[in-house]
LUMROKOL-843058 format. One record per residue (C-alpha): residue number from 0; x negated, y negated, z negated; residue in three letters. Coordinates in nm, 3 decimals, padded with zeros to 5 digits, always signed. Each point is the difference from the previous one (the first is absolute). Example, Ala and Ser with C-alpha at 12.3 -4.5 7.8 and 13.67 -1.06 7.14 Angstrom:
2
pos/x/y/z/code
0/-01.230/+00.450/-00.780/ALA
1/-00.137/-00.344/+00.066/SER
This chain:
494
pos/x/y/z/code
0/-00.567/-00.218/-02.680/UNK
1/-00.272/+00.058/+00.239/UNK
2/+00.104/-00.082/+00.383/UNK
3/+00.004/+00.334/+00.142/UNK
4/-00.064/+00.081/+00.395/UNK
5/-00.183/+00.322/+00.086/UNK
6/+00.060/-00.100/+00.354/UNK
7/-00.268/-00.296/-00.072/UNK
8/-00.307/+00.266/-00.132/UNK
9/+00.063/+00.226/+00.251/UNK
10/-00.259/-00.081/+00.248/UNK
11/-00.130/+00.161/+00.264/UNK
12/-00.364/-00.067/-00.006/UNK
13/-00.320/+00.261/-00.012/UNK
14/-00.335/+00.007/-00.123/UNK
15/-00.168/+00.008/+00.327/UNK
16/+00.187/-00.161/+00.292/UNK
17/+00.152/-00.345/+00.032/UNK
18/+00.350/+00.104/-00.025/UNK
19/+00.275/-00.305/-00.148/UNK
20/+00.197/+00.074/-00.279/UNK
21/+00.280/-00.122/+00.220/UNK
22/-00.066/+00.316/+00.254/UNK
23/+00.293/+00.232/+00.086/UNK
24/-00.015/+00.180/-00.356/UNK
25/+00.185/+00.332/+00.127/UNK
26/-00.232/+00.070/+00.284/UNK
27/-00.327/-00.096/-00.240/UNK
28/+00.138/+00.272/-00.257/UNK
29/+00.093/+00.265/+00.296/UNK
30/-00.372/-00.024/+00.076/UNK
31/-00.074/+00.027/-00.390/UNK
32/+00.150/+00.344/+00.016/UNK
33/-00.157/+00.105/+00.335/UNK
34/-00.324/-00.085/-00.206/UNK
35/+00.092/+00.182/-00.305/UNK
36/+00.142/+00.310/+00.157/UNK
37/-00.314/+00.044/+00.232/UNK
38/-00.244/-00.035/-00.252/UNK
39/-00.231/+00.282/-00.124/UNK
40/+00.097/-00.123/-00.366/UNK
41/+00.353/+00.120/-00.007/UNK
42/-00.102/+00.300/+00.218/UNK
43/-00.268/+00.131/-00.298/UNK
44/+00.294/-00.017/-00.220/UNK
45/+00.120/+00.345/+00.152/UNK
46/-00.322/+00.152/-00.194/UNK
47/-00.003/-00.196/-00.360/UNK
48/+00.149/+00.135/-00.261/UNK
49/+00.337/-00.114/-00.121/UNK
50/+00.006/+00.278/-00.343/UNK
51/-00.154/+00.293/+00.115/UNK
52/-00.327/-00.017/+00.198/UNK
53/-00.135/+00.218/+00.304/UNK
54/+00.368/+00.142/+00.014/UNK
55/+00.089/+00.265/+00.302/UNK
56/+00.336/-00.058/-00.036/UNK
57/+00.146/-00.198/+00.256/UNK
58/+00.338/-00.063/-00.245/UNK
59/-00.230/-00.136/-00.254/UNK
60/-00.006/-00.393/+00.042/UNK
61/-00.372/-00.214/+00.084/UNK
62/-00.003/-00.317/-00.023/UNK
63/+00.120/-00.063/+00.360/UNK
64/+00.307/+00.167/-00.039/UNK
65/+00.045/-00.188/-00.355/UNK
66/-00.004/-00.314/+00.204/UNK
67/+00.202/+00.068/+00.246/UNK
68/+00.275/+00.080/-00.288/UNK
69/-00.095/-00.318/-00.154/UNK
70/+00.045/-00.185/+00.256/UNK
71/+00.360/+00.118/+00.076/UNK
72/+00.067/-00.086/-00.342/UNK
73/-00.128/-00.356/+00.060/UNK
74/+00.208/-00.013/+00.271/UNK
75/+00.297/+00.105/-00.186/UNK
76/-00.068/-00.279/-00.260/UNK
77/+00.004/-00.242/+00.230/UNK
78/+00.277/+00.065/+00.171/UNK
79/+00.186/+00.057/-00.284/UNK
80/-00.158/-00.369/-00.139/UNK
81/+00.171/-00.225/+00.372/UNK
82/+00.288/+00.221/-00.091/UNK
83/+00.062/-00.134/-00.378/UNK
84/-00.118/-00.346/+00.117/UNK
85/+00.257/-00.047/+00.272/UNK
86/+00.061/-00.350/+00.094/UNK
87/-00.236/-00.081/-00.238/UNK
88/-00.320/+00.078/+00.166/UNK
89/+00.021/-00.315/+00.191/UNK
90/+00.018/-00.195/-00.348/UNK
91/-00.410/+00.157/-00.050/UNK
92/-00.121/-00.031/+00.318/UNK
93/+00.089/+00.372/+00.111/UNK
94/+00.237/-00.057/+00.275/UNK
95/-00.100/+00.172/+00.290/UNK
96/-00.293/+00.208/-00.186/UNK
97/+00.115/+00.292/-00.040/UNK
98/-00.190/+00.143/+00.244/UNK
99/-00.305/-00.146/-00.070/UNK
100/+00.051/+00.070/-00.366/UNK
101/+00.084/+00.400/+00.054/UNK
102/-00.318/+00.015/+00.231/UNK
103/-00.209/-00.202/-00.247/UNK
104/+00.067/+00.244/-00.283/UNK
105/-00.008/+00.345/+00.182/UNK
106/-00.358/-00.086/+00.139/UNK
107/-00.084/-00.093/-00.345/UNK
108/+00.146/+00.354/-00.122/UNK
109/-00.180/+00.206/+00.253/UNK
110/-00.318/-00.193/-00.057/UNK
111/+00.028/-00.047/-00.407/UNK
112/-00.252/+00.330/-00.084/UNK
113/-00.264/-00.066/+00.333/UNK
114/-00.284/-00.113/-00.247/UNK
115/+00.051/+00.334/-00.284/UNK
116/-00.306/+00.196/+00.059/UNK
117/+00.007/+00.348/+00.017/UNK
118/+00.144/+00.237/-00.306/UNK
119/+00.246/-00.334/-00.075/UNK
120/-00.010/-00.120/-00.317/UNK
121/-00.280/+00.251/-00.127/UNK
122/-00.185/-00.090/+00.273/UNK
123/+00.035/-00.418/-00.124/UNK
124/-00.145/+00.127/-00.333/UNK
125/-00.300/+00.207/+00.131/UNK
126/-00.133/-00.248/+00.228/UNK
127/+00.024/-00.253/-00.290/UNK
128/-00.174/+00.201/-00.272/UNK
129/-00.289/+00.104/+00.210/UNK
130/-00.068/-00.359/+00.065/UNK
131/+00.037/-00.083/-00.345/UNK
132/-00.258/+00.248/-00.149/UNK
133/-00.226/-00.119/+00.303/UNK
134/+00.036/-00.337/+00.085/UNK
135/-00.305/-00.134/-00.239/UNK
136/-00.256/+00.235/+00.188/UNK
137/+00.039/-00.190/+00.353/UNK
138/-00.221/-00.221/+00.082/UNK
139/+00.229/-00.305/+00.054/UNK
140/+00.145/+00.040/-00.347/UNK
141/-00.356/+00.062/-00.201/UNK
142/-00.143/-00.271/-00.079/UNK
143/+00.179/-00.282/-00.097/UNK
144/+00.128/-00.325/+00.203/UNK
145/-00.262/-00.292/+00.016/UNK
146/+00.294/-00.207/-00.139/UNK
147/+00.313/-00.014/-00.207/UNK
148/+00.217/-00.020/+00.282/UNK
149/-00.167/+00.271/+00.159/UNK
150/+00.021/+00.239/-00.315/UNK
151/+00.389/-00.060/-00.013/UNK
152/+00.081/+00.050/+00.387/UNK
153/-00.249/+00.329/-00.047/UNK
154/+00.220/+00.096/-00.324/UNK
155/+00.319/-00.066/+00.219/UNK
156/-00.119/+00.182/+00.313/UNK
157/-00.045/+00.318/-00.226/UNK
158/+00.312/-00.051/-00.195/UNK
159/+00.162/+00.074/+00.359/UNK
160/-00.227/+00.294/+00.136/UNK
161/+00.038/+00.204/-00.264/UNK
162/+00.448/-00.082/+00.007/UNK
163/+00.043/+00.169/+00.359/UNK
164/+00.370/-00.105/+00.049/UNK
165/+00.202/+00.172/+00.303/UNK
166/+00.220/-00.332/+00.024/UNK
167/-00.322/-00.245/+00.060/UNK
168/-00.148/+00.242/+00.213/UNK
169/+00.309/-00.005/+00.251/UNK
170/-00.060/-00.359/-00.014/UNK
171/-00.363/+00.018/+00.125/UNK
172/+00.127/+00.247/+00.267/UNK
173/+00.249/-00.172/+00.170/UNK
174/-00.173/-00.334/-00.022/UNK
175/-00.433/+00.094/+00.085/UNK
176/-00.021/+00.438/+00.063/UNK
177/+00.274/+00.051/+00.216/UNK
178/+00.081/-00.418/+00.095/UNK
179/+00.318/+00.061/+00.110/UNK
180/+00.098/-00.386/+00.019/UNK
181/+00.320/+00.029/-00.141/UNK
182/+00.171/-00.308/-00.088/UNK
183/-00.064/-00.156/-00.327/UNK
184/+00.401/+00.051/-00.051/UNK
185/-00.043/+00.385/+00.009/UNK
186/-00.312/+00.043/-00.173/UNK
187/+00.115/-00.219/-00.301/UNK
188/+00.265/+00.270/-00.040/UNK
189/-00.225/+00.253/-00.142/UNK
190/-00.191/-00.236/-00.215/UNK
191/+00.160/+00.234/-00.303/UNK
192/-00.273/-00.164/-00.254/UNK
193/-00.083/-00.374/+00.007/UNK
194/-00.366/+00.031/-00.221/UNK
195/-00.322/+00.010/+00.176/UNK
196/-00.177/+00.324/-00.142/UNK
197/-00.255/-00.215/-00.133/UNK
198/+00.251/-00.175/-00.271/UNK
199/+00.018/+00.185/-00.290/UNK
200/+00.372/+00.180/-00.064/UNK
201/+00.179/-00.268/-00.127/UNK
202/+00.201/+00.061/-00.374/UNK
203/+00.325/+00.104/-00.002/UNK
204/+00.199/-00.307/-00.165/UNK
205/-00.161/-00.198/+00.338/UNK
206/+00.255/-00.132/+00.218/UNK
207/-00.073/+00.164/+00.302/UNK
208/-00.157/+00.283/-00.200/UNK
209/+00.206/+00.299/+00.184/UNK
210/-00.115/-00.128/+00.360/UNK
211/-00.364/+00.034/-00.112/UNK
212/-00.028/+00.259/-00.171/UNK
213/-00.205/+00.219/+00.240/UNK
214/-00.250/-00.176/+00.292/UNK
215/+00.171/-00.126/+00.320/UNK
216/-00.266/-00.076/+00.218/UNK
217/-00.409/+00.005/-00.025/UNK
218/-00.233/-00.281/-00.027/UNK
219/-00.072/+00.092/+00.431/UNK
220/+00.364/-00.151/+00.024/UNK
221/-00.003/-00.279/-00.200/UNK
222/+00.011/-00.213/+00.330/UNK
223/+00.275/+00.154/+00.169/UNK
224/+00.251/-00.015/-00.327/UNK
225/-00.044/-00.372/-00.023/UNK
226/+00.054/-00.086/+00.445/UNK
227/+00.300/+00.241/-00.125/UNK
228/+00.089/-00.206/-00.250/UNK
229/+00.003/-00.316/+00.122/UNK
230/+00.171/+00.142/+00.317/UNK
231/+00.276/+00.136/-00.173/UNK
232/+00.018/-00.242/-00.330/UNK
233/-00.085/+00.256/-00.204/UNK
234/-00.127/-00.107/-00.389/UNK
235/-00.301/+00.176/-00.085/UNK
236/+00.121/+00.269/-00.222/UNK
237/+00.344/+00.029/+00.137/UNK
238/+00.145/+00.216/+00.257/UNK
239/+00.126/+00.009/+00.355/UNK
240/+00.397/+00.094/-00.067/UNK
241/+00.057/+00.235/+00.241/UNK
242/-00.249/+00.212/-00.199/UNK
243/+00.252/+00.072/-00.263/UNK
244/+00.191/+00.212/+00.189/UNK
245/-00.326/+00.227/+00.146/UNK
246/-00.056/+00.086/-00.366/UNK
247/+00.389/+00.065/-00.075/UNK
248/+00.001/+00.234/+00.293/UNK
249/-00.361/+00.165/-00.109/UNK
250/+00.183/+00.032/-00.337/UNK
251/+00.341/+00.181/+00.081/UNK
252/-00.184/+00.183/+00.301/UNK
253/-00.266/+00.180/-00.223/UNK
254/+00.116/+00.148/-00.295/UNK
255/+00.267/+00.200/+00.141/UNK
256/-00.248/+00.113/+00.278/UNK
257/-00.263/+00.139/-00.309/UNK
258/+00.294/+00.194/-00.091/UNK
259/+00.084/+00.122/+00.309/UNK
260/-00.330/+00.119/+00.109/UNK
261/-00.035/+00.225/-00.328/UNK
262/+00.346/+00.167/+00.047/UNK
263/-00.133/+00.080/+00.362/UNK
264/-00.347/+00.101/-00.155/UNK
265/+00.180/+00.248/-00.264/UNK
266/-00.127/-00.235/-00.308/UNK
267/+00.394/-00.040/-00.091/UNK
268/+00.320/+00.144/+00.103/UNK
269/+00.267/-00.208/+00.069/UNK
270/+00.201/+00.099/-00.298/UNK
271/-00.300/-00.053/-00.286/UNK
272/-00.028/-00.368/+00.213/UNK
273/+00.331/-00.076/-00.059/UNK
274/-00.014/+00.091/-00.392/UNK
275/-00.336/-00.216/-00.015/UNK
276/+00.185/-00.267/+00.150/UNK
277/+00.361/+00.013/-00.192/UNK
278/-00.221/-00.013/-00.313/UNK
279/-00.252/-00.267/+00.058/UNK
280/+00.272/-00.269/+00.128/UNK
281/+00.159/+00.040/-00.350/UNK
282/-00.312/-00.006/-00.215/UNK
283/-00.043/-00.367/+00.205/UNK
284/+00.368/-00.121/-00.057/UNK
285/+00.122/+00.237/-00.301/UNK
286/+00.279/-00.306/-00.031/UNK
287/+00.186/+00.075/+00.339/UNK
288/-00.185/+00.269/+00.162/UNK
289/+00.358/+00.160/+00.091/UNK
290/+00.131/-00.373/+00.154/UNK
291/+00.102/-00.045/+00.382/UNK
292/-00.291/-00.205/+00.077/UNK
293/-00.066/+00.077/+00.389/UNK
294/+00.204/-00.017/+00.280/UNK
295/-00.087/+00.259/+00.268/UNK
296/+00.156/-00.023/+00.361/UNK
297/+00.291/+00.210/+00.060/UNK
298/+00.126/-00.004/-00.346/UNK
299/+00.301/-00.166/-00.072/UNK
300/-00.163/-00.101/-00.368/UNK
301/-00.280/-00.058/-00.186/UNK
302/-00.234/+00.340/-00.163/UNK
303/-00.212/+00.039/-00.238/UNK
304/-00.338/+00.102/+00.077/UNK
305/+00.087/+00.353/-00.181/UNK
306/+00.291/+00.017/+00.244/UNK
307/-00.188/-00.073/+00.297/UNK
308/-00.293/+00.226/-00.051/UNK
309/+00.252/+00.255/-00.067/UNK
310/+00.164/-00.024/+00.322/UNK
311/-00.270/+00.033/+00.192/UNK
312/-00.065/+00.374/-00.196/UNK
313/+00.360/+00.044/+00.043/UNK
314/-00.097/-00.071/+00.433/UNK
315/-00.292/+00.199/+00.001/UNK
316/+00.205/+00.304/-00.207/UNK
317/+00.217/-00.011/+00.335/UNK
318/-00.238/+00.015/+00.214/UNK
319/-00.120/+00.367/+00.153/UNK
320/-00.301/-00.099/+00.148/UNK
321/-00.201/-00.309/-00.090/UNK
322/+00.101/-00.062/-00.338/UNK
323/-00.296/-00.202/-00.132/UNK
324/+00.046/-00.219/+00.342/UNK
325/+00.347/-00.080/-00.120/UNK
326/-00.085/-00.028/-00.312/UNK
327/-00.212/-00.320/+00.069/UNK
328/+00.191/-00.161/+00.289/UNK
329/+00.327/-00.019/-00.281/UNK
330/-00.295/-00.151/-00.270/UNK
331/-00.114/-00.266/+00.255/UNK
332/+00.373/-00.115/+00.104/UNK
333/+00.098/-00.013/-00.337/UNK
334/-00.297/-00.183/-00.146/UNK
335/-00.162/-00.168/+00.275/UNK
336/+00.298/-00.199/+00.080/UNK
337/+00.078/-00.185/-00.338/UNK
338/-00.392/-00.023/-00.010/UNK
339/-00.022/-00.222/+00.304/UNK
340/+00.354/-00.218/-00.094/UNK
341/-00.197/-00.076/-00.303/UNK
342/-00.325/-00.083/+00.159/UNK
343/+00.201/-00.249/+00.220/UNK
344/+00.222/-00.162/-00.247/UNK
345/-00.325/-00.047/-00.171/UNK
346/-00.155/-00.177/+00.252/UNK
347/+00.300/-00.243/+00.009/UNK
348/+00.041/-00.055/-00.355/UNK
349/-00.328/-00.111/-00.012/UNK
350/-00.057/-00.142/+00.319/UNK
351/-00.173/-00.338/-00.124/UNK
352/-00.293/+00.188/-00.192/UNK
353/-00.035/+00.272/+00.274/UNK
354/-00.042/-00.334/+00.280/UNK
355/-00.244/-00.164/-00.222/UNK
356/-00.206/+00.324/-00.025/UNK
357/+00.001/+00.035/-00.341/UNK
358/+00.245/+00.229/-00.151/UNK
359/-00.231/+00.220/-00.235/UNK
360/+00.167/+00.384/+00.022/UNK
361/+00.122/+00.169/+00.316/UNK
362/+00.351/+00.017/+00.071/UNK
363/+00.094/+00.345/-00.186/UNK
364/-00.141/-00.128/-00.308/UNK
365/+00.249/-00.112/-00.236/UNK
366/+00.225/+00.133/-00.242/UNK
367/+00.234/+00.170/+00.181/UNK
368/+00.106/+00.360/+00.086/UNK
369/-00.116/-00.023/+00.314/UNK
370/-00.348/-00.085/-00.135/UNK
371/+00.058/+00.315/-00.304/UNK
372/+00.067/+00.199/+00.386/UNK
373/-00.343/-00.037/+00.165/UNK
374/-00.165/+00.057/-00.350/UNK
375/+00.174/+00.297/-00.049/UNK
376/-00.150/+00.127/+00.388/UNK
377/-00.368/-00.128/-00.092/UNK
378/-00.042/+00.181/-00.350/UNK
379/+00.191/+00.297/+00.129/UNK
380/-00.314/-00.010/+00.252/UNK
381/-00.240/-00.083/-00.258/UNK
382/+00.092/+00.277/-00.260/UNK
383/+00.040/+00.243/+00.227/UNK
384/-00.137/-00.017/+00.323/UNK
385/-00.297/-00.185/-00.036/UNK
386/-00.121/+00.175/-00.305/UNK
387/-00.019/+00.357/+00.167/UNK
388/-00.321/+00.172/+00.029/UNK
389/+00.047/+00.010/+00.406/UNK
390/+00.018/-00.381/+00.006/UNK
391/-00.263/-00.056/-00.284/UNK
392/-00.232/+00.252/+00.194/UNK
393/+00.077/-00.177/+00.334/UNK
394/-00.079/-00.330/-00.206/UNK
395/-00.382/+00.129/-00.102/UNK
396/-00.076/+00.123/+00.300/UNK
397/+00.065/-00.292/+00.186/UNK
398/-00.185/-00.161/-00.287/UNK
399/-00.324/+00.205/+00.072/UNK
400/-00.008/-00.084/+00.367/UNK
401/+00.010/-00.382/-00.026/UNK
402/-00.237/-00.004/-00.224/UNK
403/-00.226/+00.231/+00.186/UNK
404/+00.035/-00.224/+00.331/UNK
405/-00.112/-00.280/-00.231/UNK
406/-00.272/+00.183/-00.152/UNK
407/-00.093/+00.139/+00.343/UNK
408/+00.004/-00.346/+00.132/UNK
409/-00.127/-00.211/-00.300/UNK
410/-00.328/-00.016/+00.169/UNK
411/+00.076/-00.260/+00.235/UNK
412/+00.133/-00.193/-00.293/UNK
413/-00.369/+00.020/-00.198/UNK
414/-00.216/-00.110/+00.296/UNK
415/-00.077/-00.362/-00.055/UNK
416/+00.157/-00.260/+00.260/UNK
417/-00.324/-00.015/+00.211/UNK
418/-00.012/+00.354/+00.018/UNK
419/+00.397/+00.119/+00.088/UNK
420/-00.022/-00.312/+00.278/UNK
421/-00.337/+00.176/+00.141/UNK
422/+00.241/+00.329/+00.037/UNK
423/+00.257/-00.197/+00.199/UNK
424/-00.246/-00.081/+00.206/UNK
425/-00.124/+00.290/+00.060/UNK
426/-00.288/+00.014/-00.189/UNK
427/+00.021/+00.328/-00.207/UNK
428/-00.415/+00.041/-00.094/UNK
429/+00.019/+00.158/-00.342/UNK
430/+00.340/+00.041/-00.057/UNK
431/+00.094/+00.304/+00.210/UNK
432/+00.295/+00.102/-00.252/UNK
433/+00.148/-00.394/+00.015/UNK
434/-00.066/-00.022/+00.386/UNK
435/+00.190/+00.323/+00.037/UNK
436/+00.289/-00.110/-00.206/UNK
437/+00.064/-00.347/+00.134/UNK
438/+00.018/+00.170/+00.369/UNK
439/+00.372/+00.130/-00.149/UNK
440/+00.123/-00.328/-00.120/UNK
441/+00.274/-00.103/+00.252/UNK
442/-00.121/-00.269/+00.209/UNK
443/+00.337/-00.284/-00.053/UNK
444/-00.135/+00.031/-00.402/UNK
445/-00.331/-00.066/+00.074/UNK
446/+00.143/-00.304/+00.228/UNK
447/+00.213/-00.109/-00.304/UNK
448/-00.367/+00.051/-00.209/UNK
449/-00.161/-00.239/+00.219/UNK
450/+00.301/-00.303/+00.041/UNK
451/+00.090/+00.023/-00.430/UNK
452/-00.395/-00.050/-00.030/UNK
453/+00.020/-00.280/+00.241/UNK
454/+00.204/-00.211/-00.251/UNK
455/-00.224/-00.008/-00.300/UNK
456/+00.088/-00.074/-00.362/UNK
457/-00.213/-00.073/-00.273/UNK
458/-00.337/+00.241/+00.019/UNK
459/-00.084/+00.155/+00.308/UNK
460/-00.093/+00.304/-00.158/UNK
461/+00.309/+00.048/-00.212/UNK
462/+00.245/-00.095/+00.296/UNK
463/-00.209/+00.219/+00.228/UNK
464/+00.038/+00.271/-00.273/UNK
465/+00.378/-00.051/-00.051/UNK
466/+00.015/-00.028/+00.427/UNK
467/-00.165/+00.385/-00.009/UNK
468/+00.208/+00.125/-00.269/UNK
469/+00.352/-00.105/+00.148/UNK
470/-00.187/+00.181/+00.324/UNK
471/+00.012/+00.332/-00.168/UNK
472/+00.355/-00.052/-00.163/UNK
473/+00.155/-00.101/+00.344/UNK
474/-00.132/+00.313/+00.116/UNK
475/+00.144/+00.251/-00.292/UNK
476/+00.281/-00.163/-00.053/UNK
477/+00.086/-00.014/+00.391/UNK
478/-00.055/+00.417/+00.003/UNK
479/+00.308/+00.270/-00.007/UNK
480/+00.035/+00.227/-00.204/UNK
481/-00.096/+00.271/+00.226/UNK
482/-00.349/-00.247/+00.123/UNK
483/-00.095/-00.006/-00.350/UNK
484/-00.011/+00.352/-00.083/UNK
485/-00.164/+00.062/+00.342/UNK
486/-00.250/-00.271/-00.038/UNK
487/-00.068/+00.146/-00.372/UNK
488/-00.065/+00.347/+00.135/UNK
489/-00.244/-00.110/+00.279/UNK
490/-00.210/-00.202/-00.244/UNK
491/+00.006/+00.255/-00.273/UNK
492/-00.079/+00.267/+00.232/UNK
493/+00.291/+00.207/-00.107/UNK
């Protein structure tokens, strides 16, 4: 059995100052969330989309208030985790964490969706197919390498342009856009993904197949994932463990939201919801679909999940005023608790794995009800909420305005790389559209421009090239919602 002592890899040391590992780890992780709460990352978050984009209603969640649910339920796991563990905390090196543990997690909660661009997951797959059907007419990516080892690191550089992943992005934000200096310790918490995005997707019977199965960080970061690494004794490929219960709490947290938002949108009434629901638990466990799986508090016994989305009908049929409100805060009690037992005894049961990084599904993955639970919320969502013309309609428009800003901007990407560095300095003669557009490219991105191209790899022209196009996806990607649209219109002329 592997010697386990999370008290031993949780160090205290950043990126950028010359702070011990042996440093009073509660103040260091007090000034981690002074960083993270301050920080103009989390406050875009109020303007991305969390379902439904450029939404007036304040009810209707963004992706800030997502995260702040989130990270209550992270909280909530953890506690409930020192709770199971007892006296036995001390026996893995968690005596006298808890604290440290609870604000490790919730940061990572609040901060798990900083890097999805704008439009969420739509957004992921429009920046990455207009690079794809234009990456081979920029000048970096041309002509080919003058040697083999060139030709593959320009291969792999394209293979991650044209995968635009939300999780590596938050990566490059905390670590070179925003620098926020946060310790290795609470940045490693977030690594969701453990593959470079220049690695190819990795087959499925792989060991650690499930923990890179989408890109965790960019090529730009390759630097700062290894001093994390070694500072934290984490295996290439494996995970921090904390990190396991950020996802649990992103899991239980957002399908129930989905569902919440399109009951307050009108999309579903709370009675159709509960018939969607009743029936798509038993078509996953036909075999004991009516068994007393979940425990909810202030019930003397166990329910069935037909039982306990009934109650909370039966609550909101007594209520006179808000009766989708109490519809909901019943749902959550009776499902979110069980949920977050189940993430914690998980945790436990597998403790050695989770330590060493490399346990290859998330927590709520298994074979049990409580797993048939939060698949029953996400294709509830997908069947019918995500599939109605208002959200597909949302989904193509925010479609056509990221690829317009790239279209609009794709000039800067086709000058050559003695020609764009002429325009940063300045030196606009014959190029009056370019010189106009790189005047609106935000000045920290151009600073990130100039330090990635600092540290060249391979040929100049091709790192300069990859250096211009991370540029322009730093900039989309770091735009709300709201920015987009505006920035759309004033380019278009609309």
């Amino acid at each position: 059995m592997t010697s386990i002592n999370f008290l031993e890899r949780f160090s205290a040391r950043r990126p950028y100052s010359k702070t011990s590992a042996s440093s009073q780890l509660d103040a260091q992780l007090e000034s981690d969330r002074g960083r993270i709460i301050n920080s103009a990352a989390v406050r875009r978050l109020q303007q991305k989309t969390q379902v439904f984009p450029l939404e007036h209603n304040a009810a209707v969640r963004s992706r800030l208030t997502h995260s702040l649910e989130v990270q209550q339920t992270g909280r909530f796991i953890t506690r409930t985790l020192f709770d199971k563990l007892g006296a036995d905390a001390a026996r893995y090196g968690l005596s006298g964490c808890e604290r440290a543990t609870e604000s490790l997690v919730e940061m990572a909660c609040l901060m798990h969706d900083i890097g999805n661009p704008p439009f969420g997951h739509f957004g992921e797959a429009a920046i990455s197919r207009w690079f794809s059907e234009h990456i081979d007419q920029l000048p970096g990516f041309m002509l080919p390498a003058s040697t083999p080892e060139g030709q593959l690191l320009a291969q792999q550089l394209k293979r991650e342009l044209c995968s635009f992943e939300g999780n590596a992005q938050a990566i490059r934000l905390i670590s070179q856009l925003q620098k926020l200096n946060l310790t290795y310790l609470q940045s490693a918490c977030i690594l969701k993904y453990t593959r470079c995005a220049t690695d190819p997707k990795p087959d499925a019977q792989q060991p650690l197949s499930y923990l890179q199965k989408k890109p965790g960080y960019y090529f730009s970061e390759r630097q700062f994932i290894q001093d994390m690494q070694t500072v934290l004794a984490i295996k290439p490929g494996h995970r921090f463990p904390l990190t396991y219960l950020m996802e649990a709490a992103d899991d239980i947290s957002y399908c129930l939201a989905d569902l919440e938002d399109a009951v307050d949108k009108g999309i579903l009434s709370i009675r159709q919801l509960t018939h969607l629901l009743i029936e798509q638990f038993a078509r996953l466990r036909p075999l004991d679909a009516d068994d007393k799986h979940f425990q909810a508090p202030g019930r003397r016994s166990a329910s069935s999940f037909t039982e306990l989305v009934r109650y909370a009908l039966d609550r909101a049929d007594k209520e006179t005023i808000n009766k989708d409100h109490e519809f909901f805060v019943w749902l959550r009690v009776g499902l979110i608790h069980p949920l977050v037992q189940h993430a914690a005894q998980a945790f436990i049961d597998h403790i050695e794995d989770i330590y060493a990084g490399r346990l290859n599904r998330a927590l709520l993955e298994d074979d049990s009800p409580c797993h048939a639970l939060v698949s029953t919320l996400k294709k509830v969502a997908i069947r019918h909420v995500f599939s109605v013309d208002e959200v597909k309609t949302l989904e193509l428009q925010g479609y056509r305005i990221l690829t317009g800003l790239l279209d609009h901007y794709s000039p800067l990407l086709k000058l050559s790389r003695s020609q764009f560095r002429q325009l940063l300095d300045g030196k606009s003669q014959g190029m009056l559209l370019e010189g106009l557009l790189v005047r609106r490219l935000p000045n920290k991105h151009i600073k990130a421009y100039h330090q990635l191209c600092q540290e060249p790899v391979g040929d100049v022209d091709i790192w300069e090239s990859y250096c211009r196009c991370r540029l322009i996806q730093d900039m989309i990607s770091g735009m709300t919602d709201q920015f987009a649209l505006d920035e759309f219109k004033t380019l278009s002329v609309v």
